[in-house]
N, CA, C and O atoms as CSV, one atom per row, in Angstrom:
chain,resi,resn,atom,element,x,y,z
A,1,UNK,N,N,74.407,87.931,63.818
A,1,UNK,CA,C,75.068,87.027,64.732
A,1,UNK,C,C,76.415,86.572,64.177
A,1,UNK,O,O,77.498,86.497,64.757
A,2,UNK,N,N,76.065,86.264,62.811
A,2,UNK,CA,C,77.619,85.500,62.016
A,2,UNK,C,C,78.209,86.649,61.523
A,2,UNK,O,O,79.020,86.443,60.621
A,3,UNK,N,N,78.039,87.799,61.851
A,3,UNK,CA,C,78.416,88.824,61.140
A,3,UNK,C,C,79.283,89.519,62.026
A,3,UNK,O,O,79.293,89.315,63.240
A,4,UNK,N,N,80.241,90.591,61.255
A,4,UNK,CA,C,81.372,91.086,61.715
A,4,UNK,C,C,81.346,91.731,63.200
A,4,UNK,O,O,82.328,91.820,63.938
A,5,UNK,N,N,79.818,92.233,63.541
A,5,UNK,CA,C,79.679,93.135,64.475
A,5,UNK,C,C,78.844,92.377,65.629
A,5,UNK,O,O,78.457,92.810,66.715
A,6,UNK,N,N,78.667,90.864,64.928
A,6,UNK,CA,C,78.284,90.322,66.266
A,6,UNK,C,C,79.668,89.272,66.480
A,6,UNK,O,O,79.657,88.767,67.602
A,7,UNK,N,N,80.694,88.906,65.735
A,7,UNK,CA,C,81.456,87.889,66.068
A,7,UNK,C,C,82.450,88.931,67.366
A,7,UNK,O,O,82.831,88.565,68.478
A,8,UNK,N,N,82.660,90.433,66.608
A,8,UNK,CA,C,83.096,91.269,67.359
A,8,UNK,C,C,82.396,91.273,68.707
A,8,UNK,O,O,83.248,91.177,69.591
A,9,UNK,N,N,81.219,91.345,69.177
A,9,UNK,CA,C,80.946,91.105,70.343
A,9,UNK,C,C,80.930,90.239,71.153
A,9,UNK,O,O,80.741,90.448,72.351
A,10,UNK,N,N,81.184,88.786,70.494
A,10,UNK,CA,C,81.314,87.473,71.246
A,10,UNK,C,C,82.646,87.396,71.918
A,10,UNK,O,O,83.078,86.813,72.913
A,11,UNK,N,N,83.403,88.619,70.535
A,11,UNK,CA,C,85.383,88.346,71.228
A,11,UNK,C,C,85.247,88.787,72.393
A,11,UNK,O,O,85.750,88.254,73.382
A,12,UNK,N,N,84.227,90.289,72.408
A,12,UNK,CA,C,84.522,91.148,73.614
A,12,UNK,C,C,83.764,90.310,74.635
A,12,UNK,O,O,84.201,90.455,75.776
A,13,UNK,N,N,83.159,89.815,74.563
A,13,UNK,CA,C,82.575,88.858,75.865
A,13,UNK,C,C,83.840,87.584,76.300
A,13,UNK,O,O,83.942,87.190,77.462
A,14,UNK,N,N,84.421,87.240,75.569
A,14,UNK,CA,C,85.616,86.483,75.973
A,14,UNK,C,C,86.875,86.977,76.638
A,14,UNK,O,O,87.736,86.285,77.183
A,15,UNK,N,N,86.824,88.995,76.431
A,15,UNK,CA,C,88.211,89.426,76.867
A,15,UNK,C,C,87.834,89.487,78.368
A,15,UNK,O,O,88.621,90.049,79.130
A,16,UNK,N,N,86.713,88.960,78.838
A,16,UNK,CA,C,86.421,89.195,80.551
A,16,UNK,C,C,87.742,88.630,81.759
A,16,UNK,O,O,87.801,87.502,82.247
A,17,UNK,N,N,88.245,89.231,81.898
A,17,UNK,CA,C,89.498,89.041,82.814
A,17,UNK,C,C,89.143,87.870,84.278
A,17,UNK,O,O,89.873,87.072,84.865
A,18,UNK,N,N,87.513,88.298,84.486
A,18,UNK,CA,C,87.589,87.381,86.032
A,18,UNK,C,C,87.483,86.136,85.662
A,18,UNK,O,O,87.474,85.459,86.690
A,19,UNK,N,N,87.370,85.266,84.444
A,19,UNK,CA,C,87.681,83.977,84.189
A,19,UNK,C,C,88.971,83.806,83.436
A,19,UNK,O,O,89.526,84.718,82.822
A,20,UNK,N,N,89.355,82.718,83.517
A,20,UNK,CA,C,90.858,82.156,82.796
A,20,UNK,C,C,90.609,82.176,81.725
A,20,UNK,O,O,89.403,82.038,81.524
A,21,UNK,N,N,91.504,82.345,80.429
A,21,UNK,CA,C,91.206,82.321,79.011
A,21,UNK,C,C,91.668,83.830,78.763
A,21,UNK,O,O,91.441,84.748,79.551
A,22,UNK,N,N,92.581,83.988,77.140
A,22,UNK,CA,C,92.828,85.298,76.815
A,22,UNK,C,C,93.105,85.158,75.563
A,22,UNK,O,O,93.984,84.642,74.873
A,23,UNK,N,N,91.857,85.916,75.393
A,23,UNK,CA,C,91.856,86.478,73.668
A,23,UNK,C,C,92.694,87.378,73.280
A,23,UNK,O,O,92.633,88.555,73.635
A,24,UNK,N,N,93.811,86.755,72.281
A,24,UNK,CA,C,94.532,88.110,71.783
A,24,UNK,C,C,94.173,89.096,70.527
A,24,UNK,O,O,94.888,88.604,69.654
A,25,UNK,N,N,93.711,89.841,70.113
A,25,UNK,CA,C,93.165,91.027,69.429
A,25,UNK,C,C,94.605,91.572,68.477
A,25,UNK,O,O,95.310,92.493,68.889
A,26,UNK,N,N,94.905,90.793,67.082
A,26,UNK,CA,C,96.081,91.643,66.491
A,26,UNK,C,C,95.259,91.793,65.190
A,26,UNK,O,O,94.448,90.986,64.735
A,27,UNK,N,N,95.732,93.301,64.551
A,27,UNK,CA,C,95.138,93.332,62.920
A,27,UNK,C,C,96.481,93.768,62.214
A,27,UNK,O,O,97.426,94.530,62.423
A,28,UNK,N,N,96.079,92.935,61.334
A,28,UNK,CA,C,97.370,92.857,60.514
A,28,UNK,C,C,97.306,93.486,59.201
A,28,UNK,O,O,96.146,93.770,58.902
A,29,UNK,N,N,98.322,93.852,58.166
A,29,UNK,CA,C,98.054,94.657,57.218
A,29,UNK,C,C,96.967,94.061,56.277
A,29,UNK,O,O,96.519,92.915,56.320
A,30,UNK,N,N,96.677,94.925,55.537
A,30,UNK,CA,C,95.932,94.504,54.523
A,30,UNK,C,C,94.175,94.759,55.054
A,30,UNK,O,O,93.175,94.608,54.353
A,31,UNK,N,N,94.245,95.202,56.564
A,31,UNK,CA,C,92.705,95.014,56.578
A,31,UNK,C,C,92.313,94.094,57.565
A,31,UNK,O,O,91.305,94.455,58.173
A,32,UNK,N,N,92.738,93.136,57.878
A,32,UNK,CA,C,92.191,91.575,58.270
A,32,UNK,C,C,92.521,91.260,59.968
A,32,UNK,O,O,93.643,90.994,60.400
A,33,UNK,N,N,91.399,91.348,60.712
A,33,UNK,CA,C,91.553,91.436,62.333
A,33,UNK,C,C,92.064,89.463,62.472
A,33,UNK,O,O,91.868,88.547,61.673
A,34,UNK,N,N,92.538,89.471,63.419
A,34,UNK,CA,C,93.144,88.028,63.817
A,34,UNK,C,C,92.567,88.245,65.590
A,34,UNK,O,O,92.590,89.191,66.377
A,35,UNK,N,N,92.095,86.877,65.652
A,35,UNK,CA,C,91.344,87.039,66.767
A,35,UNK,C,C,91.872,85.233,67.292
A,35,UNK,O,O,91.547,84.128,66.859
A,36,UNK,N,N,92.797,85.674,68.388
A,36,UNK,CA,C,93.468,83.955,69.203
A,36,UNK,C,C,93.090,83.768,70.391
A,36,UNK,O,O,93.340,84.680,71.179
A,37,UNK,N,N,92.490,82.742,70.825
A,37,UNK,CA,C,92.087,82.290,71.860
A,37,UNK,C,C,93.015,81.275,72.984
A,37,UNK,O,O,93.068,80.097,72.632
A,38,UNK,N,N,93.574,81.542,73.989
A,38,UNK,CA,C,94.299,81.066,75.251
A,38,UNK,C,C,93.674,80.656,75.749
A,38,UNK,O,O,92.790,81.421,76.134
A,39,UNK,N,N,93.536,79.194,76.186
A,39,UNK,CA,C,93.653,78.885,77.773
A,39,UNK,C,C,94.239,78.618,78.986
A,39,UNK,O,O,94.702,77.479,78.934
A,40,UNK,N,N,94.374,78.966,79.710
A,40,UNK,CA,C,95.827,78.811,80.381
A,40,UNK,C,C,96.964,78.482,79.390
A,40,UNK,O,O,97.544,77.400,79.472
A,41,UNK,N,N,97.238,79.252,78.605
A,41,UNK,CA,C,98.546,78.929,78.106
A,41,UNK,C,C,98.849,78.027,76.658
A,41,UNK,O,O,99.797,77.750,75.922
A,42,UNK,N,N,97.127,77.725,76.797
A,42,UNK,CA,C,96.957,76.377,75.366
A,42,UNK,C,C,96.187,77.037,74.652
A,42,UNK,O,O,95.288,77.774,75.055
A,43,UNK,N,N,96.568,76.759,73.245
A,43,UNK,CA,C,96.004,77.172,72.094
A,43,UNK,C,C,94.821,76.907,72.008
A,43,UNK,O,O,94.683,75.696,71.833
A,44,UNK,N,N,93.315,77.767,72.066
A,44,UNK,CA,C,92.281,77.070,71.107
A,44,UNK,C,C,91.986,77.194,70.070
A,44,UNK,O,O,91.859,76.197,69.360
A,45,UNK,N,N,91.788,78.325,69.632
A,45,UNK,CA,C,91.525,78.886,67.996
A,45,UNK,C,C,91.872,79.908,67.669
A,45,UNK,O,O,91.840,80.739,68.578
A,46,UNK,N,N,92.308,80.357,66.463
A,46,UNK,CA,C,92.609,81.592,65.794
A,46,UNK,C,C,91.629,81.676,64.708
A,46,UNK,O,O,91.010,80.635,64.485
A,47,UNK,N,N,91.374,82.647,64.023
A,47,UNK,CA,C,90.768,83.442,63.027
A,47,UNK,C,C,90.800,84.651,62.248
A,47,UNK,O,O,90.735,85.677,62.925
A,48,UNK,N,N,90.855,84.748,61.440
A,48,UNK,CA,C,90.837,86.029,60.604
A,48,UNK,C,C,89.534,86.871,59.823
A,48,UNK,O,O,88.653,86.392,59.110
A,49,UNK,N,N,89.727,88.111,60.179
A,49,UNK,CA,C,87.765,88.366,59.765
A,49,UNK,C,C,88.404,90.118,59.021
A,49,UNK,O,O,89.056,91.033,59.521
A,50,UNK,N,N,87.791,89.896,57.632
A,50,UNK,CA,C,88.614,90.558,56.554
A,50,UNK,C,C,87.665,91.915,56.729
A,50,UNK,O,O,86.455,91.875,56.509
A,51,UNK,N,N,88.443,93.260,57.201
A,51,UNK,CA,C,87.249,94.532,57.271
A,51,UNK,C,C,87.551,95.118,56.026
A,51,UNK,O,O,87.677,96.337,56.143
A,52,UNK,N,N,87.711,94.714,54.903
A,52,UNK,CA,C,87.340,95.141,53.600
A,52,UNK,C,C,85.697,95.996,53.412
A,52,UNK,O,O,84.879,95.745,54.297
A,53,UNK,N,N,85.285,96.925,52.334
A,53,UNK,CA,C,83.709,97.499,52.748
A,53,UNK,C,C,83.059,96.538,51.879
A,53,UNK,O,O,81.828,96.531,51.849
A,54,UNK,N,N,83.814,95.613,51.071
A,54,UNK,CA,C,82.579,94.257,50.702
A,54,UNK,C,C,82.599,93.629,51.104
A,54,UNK,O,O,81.930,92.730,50.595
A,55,UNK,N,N,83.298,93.265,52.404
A,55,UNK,CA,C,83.121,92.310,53.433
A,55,UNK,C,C,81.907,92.549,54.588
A,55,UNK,O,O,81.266,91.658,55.145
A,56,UNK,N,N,81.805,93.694,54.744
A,56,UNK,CA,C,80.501,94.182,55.827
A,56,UNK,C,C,79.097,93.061,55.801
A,56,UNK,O,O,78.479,92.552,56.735
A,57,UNK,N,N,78.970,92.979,54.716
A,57,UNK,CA,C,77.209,91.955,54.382
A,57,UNK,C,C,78.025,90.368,54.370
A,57,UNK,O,O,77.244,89.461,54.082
A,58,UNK,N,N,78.951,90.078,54.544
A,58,UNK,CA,C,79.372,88.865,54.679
A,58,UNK,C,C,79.571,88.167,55.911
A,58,UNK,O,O,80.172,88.448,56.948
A,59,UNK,N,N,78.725,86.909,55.414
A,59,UNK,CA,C,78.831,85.647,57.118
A,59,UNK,C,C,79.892,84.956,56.584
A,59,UNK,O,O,80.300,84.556,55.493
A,60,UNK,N,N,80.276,84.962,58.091
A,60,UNK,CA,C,81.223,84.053,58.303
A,60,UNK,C,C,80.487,82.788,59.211
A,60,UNK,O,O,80.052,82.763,60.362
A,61,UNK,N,N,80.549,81.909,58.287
A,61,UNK,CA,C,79.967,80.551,58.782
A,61,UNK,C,C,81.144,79.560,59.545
A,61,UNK,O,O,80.729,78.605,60.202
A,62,UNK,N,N,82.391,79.769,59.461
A,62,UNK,CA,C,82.944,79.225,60.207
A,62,UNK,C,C,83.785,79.642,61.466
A,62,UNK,O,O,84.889,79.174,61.747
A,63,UNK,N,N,83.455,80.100,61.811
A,63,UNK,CA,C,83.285,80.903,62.834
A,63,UNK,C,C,83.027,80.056,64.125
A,63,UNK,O,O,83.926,79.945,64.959
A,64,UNK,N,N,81.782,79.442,64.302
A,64,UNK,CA,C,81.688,78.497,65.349
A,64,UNK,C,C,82.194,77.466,65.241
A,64,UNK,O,O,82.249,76.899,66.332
A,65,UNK,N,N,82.944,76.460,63.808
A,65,UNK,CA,C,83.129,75.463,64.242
A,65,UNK,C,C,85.049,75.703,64.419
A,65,UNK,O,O,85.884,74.849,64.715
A,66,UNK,N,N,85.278,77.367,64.066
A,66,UNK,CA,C,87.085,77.273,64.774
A,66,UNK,C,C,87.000,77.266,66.108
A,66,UNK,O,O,87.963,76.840,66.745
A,67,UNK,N,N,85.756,77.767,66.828
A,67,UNK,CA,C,85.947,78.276,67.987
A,67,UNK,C,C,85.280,76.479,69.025
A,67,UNK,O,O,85.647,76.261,70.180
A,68,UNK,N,N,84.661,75.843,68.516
A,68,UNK,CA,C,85.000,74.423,68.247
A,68,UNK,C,C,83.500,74.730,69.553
A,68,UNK,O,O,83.392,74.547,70.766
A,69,UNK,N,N,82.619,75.242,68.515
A,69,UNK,CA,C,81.439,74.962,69.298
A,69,UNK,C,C,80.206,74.904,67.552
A,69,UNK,O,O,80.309,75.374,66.419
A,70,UNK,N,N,78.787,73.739,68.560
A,70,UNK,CA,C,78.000,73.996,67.133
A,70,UNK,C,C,77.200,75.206,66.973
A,70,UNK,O,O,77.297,75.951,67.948
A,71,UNK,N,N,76.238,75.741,65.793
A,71,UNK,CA,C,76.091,77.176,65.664
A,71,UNK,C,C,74.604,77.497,66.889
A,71,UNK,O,O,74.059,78.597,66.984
A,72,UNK,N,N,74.329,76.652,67.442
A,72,UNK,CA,C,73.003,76.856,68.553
A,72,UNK,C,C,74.325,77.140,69.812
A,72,UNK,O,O,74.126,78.131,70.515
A,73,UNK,N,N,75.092,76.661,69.985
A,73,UNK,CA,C,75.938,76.755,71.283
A,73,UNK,C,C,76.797,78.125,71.004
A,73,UNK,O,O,77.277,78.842,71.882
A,74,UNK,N,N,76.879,78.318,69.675
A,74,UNK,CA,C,77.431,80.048,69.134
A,74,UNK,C,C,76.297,81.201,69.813
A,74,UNK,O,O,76.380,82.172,70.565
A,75,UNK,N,N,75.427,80.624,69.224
A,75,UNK,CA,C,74.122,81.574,69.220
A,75,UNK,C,C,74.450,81.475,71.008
A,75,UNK,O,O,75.283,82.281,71.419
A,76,UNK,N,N,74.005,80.802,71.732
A,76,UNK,CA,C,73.960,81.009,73.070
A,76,UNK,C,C,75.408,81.943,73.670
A,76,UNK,O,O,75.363,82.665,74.666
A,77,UNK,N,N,76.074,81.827,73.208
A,77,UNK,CA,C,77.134,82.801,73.561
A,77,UNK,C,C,76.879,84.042,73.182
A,77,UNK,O,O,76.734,84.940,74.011
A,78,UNK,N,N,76.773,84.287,71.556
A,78,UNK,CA,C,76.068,85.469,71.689
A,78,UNK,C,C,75.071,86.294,72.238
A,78,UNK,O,O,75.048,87.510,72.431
A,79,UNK,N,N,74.353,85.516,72.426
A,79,UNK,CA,C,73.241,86.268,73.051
A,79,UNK,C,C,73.164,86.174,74.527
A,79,UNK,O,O,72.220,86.758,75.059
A,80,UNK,N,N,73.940,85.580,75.217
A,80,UNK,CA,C,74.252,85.674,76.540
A,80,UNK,C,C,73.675,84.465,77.699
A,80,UNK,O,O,73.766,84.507,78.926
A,81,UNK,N,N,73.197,83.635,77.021
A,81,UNK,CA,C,72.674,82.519,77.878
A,81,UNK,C,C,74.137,81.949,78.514
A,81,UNK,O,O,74.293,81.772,79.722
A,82,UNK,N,N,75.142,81.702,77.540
A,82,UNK,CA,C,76.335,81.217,77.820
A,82,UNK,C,C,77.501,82.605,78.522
A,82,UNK,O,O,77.486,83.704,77.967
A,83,UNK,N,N,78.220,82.409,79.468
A,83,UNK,CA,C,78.480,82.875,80.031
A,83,UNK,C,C,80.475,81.922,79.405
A,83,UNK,O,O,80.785,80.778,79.070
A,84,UNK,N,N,81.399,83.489,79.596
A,84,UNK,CA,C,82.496,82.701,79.293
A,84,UNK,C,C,83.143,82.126,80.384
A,84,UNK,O,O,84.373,82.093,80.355
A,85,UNK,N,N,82.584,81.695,81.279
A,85,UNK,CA,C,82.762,80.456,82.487
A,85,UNK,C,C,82.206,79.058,81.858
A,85,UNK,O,O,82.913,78.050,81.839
A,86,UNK,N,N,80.742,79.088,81.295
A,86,UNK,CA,C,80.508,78.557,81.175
A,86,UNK,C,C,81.068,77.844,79.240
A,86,UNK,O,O,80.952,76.641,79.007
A,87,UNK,N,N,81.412,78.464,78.549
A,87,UNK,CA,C,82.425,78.516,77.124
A,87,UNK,C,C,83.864,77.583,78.144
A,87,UNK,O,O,84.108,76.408,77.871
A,88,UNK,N,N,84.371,78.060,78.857
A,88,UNK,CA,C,85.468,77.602,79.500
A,88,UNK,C,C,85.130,75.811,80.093
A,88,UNK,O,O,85.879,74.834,80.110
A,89,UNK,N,N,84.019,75.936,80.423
A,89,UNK,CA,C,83.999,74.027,80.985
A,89,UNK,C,C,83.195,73.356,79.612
A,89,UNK,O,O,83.109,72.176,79.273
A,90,UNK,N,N,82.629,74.631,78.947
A,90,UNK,CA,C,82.299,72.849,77.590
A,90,UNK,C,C,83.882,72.824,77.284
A,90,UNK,O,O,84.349,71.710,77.525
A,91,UNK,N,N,84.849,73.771,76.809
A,91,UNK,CA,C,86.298,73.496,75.962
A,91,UNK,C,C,86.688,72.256,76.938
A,91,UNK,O,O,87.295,71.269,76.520
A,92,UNK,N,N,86.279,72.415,78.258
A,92,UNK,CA,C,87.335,71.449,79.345
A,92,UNK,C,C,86.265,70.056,79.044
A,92,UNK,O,O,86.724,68.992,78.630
A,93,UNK,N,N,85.001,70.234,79.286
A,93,UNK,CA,C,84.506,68.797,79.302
A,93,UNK,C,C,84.503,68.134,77.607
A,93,UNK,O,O,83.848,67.095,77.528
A,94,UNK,N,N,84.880,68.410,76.828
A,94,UNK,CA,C,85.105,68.174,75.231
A,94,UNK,C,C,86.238,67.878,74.816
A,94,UNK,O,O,86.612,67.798,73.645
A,95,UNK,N,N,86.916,67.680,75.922
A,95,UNK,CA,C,88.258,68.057,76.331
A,95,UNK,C,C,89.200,68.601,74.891
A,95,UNK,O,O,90.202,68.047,74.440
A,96,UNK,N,N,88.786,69.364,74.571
A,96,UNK,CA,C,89.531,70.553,73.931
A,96,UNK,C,C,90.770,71.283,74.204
A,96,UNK,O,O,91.563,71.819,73.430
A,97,UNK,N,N,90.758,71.176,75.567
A,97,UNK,CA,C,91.948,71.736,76.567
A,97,UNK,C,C,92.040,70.477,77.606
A,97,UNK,O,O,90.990,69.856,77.771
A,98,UNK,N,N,92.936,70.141,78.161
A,98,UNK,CA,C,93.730,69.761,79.194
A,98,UNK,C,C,93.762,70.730,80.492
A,98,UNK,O,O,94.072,71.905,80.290
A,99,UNK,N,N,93.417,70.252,82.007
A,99,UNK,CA,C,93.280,70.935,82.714
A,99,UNK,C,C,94.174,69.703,83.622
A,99,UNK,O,O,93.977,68.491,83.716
A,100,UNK,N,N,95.234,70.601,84.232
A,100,UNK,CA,C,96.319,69.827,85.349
A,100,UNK,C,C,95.846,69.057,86.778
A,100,UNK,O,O,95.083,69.899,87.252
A,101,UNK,N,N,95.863,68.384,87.344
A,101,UNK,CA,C,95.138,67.825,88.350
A,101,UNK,C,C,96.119,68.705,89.266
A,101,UNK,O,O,97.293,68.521,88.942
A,102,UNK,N,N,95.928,69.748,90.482
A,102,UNK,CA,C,96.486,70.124,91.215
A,102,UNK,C,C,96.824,69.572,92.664
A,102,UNK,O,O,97.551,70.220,93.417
């Protein structure tokens, strides 16, 4: 779950286009994926997750609290109870993000 190949699948559950929010995907030299999170336009979190081959057996424990959730509300994302609609209104009701009154 805390591991490279499941944090990798939580990104790809966030790049879902039919909700607002955009993960940007850059790897930079040395090895090390950078993974930034948009919401409309506002910053939520960035991260760096090192693909070194002694990095493979390594958790990354902070992980859920950049992405500014606790590790049971991680777990539910991963595993799909949480839906990134539903990732999108805890950031708004936590107010993490700012949402414009239209």
């Amino acid at each position: 779950m805390l591991d490279l190949k499941g944090i990798e699948r939580v990104m790809k559950k966030l790049e879902d286009e039919t909700h607002p929010g955009e993960i940007r995907f850059t790897t930079k030299r040395g090895g090390e994926n950078r993974f930034s999170c948009y919401f409309k336009g506002q910053f939520i979190f960035t991260f760096g997750l090192t693909r070194g081959s002694r990095q493979k057996s390594k958790q990354f424990h902070y992980v859920p609290r950049q992405m500014h959730l606790q590790r049971w509300q991680y777990k539910e994302l991963h595993d799909c109870p949480m839906s990134k609609a539903d990732y999108n209104q805890l950031l708004i009701d936590t107010e993490k993000v700012r949402v414009k009154d239209e």
